[in-house]
N, C-alpha and C positions, 0 to 999 in steps of 0.2 A: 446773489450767492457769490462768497469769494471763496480764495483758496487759501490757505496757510502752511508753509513749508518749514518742517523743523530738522533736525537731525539727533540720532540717537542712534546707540549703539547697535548691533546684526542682533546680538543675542536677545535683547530686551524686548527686540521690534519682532522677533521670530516668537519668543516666548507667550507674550501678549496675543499676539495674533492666533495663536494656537490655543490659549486658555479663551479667547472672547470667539472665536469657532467653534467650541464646543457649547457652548452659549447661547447661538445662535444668530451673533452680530458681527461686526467690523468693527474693526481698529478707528474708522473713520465714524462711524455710526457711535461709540464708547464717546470720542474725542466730544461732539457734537453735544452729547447727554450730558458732560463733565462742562463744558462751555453753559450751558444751560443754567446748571447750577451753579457755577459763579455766578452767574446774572440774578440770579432768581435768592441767594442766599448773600450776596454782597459782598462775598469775601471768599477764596480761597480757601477747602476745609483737610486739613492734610492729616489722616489718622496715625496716631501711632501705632507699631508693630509690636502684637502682643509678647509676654512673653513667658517659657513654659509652665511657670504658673497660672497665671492667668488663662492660658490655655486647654489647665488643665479642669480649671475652675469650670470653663465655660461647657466642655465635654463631657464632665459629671453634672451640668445643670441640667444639660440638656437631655441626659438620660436619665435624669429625676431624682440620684442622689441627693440626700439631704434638703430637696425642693417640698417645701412645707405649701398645702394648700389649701384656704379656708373657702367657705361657703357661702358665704357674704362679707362686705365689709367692715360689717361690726365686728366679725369674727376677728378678724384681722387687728383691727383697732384692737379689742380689746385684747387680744397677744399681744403686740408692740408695747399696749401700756403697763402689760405685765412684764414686760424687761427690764 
């Protein structure tokens, strides 16, 4: 086990801390997870930050507006190839 020592701002480090405790983890515990997955994914995955469109998109999906949904796959297939 080693240690690694970085520096970042009060606000970021307080903010973080306070959204991954309600969570149920650590700042250290997060960090660990995120190391993981570079390992595991070979590369650094940096998301972009949606924005209020897309946000809005996502919050009407998820409450089912305009969320069309078939019965099987053919179903499916055959809408698609009717567009």
């Amino acid at each position: 086990m080693t240690t690694i020592t970085f520096r970042v701002e009060d606000e970021l480090k307080y903010r973080c801390k306070s959204l991954l405790e309600e969570q149920g983890t650590t700042i250290s515990q997060a960090l660990k997870k995120y190391l993981a997955l570079i390992v595991n994914e070979g590369c650094v995955r940096v998301g972009e930050i949606p924005n209020e469109t897309t946000l809005s998109s996502i919050s009407k999906t998820q409450a089912g507006v305009g969320v069309k949904r078939f019965k099987s796959s053919q179903d499916l297939k055959s809408h698609l190839l009717s567009l």
